[in-house]
N, C-alpha and C positions, 0 to 999 in steps of 0.2 A: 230512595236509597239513603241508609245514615251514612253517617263521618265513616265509621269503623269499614263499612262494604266501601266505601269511593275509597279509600289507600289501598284496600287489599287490590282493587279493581285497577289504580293509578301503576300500585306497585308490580302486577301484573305486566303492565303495557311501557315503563321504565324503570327498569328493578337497578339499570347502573345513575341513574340519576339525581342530583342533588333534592333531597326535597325539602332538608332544613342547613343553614347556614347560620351559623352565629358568632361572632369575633374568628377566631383562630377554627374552629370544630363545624365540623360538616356531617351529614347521616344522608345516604344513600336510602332512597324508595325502598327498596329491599329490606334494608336493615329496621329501618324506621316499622315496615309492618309485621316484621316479624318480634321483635322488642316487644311493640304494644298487644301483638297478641298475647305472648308468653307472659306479658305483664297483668292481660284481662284474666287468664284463664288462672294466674295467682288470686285473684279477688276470688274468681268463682270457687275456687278451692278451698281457702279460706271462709267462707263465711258470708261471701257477699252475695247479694242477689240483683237481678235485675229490677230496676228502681230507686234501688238504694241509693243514698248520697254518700260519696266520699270525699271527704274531706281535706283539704291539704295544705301545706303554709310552706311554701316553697317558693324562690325566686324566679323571676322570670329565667328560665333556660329551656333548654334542649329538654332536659327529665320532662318541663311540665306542658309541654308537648304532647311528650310520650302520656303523663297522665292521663290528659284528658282525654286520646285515641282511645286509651286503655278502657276508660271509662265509657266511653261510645260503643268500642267492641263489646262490654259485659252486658250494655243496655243500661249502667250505672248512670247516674248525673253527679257531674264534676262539680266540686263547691269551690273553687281558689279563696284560700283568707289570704289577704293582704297581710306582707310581713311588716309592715309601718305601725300593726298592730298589737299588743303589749298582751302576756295574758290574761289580766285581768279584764279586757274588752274582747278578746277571745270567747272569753266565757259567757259575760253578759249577752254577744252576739249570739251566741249555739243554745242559752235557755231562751230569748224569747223568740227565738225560729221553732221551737220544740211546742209552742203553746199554741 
């Protein structure tokens, strides 16, 4: 079973229940798998495929969470860049992944 089937399956069995907590903000099972679907089935529409890497520079929150669920449900692979990084090591990092 991946990531994307254990929430749909979690949030099944406690749809009112907290499943992320972060400072002040909370997401409810329910809400949580229903977001990161709506969010996979954005990639699949768009352009993405199963396998694909996507890629993201975002802090740690609640979104990136949601990402990488998003990315389980498509059958994508999640990449986090670290945002301590500048872009010009952004880039350097993404050509020699590509080689």
């Amino acid at each position: 079973m991946n990531m994307g089937k254990l929430l749909s399956a979690s949030a099944e069995q406690s749809q009112r229940k907290t499943a992320i907590i972060l400072e002040n903000e909370s997401v409810l099972y329910q809400q949580l798998d229903r977001s990161t679907t709506l969010l996979a089935q954005w990639f699949l529409r768009h352009g993405g495929k199963p396998g694909d890497r996507i890629a993201f520079y975002w802090p740690n929150s609640i979104e990136t969470v949601k990402l990488f669920l998003a990315c389980f449900k498509a059958g994508m692979i999640a990449v986090p860049v670290n945002v301590r990084m500048k872009p010009p090591e952004i880039a350097m990092y993404c050509s020699s992944r590509r080689q």
